[in-house]
C-alpha positions in Angstrom: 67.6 111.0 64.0 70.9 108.9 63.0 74.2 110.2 63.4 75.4 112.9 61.0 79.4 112.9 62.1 80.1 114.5 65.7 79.9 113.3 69.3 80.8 115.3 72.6 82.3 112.6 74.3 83.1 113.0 78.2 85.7 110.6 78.8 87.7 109.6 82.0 90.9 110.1 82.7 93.2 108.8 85.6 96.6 108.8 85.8 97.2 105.9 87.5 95.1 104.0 90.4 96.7 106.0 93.2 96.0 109.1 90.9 92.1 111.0 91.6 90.7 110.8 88.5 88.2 113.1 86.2 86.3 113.6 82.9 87.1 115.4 80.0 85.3 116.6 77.3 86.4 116.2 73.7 84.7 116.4 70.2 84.9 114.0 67.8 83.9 114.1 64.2 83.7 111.4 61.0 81.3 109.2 63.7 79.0 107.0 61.1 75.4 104.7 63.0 78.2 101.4 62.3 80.4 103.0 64.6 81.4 101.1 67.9 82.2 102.2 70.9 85.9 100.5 70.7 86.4 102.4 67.3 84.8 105.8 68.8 87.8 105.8 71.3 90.2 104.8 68.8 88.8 108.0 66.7 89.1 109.7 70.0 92.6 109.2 70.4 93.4 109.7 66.6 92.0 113.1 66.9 93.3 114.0 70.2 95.0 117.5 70.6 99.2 117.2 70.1 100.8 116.7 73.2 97.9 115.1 75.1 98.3 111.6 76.0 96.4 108.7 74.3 93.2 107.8 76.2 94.1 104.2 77.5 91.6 101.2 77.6 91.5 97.4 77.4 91.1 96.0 73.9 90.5 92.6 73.0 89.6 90.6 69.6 86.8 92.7 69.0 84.4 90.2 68.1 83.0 89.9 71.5 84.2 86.6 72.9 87.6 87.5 74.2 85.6 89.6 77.8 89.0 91.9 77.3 87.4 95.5 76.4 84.5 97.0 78.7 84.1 100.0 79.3 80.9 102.0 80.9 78.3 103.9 78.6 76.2 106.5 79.8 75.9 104.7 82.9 75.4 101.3 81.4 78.2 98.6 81.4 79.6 98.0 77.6 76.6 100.6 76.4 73.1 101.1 75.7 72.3 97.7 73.8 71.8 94.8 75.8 73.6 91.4 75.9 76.9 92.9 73.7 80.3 93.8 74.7 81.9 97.2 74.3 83.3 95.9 71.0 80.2 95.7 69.1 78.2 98.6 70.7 77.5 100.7 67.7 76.7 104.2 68.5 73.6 104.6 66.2 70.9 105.2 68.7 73.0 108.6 69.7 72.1 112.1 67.4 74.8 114.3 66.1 76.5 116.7 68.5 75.1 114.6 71.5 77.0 114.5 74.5 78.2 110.4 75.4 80.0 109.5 78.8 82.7 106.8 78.5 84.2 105.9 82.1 85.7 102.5 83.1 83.6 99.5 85.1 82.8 100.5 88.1 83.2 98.2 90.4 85.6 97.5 94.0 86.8 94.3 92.7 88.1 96.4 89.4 90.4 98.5 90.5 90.9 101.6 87.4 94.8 101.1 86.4 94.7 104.0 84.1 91.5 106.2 82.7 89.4 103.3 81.0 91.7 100.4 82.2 90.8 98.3 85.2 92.1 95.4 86.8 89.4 92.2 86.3 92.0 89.7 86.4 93.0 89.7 90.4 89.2 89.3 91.4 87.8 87.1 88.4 90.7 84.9 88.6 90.9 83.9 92.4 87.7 82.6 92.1 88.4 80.7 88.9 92.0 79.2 90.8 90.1 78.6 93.8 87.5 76.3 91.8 91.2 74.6 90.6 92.4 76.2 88.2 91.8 74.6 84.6 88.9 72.9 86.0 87.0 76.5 87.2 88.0 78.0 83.5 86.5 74.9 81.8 83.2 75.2 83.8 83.1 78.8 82.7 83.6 77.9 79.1 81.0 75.6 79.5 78.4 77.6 80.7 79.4 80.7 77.9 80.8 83.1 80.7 83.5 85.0 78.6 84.7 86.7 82.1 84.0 90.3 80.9 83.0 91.3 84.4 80.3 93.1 83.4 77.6 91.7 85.1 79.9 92.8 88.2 79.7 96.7 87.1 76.5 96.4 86.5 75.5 95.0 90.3 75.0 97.8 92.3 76.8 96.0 95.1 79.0 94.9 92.9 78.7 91.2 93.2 80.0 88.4 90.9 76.6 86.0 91.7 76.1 85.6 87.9 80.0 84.9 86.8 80.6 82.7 90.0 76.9 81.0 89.6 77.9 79.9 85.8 80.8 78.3 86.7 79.1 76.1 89.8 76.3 75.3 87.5 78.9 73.6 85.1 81.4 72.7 88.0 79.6 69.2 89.0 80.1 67.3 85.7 83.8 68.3 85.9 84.5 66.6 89.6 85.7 63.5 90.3 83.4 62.5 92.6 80.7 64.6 95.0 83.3 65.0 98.1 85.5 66.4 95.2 82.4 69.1 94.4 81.7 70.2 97.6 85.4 71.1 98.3 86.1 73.2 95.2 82.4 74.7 95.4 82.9 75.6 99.5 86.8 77.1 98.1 85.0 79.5 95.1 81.9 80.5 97.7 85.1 81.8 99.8 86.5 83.5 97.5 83.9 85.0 96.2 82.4 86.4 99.1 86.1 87.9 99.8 86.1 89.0 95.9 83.1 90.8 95.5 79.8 92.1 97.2 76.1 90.4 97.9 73.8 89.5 95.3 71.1 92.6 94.4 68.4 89.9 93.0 67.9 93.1 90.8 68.8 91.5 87.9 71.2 94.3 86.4 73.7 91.6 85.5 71.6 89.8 83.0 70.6 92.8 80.7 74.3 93.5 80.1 75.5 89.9 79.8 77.5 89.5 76.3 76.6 85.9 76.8 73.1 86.4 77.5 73.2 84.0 80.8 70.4 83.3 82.5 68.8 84.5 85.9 69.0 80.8 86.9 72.6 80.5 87.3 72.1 83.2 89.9 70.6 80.4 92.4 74.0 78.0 91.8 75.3 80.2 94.3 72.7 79.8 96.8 71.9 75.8 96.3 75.5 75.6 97.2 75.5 77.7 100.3 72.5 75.6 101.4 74.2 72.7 100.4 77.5 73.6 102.7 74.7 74.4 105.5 73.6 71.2 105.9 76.5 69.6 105.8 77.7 71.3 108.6 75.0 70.2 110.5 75.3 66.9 109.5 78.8 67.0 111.0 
């Protein structure tokens, strides 16, 4: 059964990060299968009682290259279908009148700034500036990583193995020389390990990935914690 116009939608709301936060429900009509998940909050908001403040969330390009929006489906980090950002999550698979829970990324390292709204940038980007800075964003472009977080939310201990493992797969080409690899790959293991939690090996982080990168990038992290192993014995 497709969608015949109305959603319950439980949606969080939070003040502010100091602020406890909760869900509300709301209903919303004129909900078509082509509907995303972006344009069900803007229909959200656009049908909001008067008086009641807009629900606030992070929007992007929408095409699903800019990593901006995110937002947490049912339980599932941009939404039901795998591999795609918030911004093209149509709504199709859900039947009139059923109830949908929208609630930010959930994750330490993304602290909720107000109701869908979190803060990816502190975490994502210390381990970009420790990797130097235009050099660790490179990398990242270079391996597809469009620095959604997602794949963070979706960790259950909320690591950053994938994100941090695509940019130290592409980080070698981009060195000067190996002592110069080694430094900037022992500076974004630091960081990350201050950023964000242990690797799961679950998996999680794939199945969400807008990018679709691989499981292998996972084991960057670890070739490089080998790698900073021996050379400490070596010295």
């Amino acid at each position: 059964m497709r969608i015949t116009g109305t959603l319950q939608v439980e949606v969080w709301r939070q003040a502010d990060g100091g602020a406890e936060g909760g869900f509300e429900t709301h209903t919303v009509t004129g909900v078509s299968p082509e509907t995303t998940v972006l344009e069900l909050l803007d229909l959200l908001n656009e049908q909001m009682p008067e008086g009641v403040e807009p629900i606030s969330y992070d929007d992007g390009c929408r095409e699903g290259i800019c990593g901006k929006c995110g937002v947490t489906v049912d339980g599932v980090a941009h939404g039901p279908q795998l591999n795609r950002a918030s911004c093209q999550q149509q709504v199709a698979a859900f039947t009139d009148g059923q109830r949908v829970r929208i609630e930010p990324l959930r994750a330490a390292a993304f602290p909720v700034k107000k109701d869908l709204s979190v803060d990816k940038k502190a975490a994502l980007r210390t381990v970009v500036k420790a990797a130097g800075g235009p050099v660790g964003m490179k990398a990242l472009t270079e391996a597809g990583c469009i620095s959604c977080g997602a794949c963070v939310a979706a960790c259950p201990n909320g690591s950053g193995q994938l994100f941090v493992g695509s940019l130290l797969t592409e980080l070698p080409p981009l060195a000067k020389d190996d002592d110069d690899r080694r430094t900037r790959s022992g500076k974004v293991l630091d960081a990350a390990e201050e950023s964000f939690g242990p690797c799961s090996t679950l998996g999680d982080c794939t199945e969400v990935c807008p990018a679709g990168l691989p499981l292998e990038n996972l084991s960057a992290v670890a070739r490089e914690h080998l790698r900073r192993r021996r050379g400490s014995a070596d010295g």
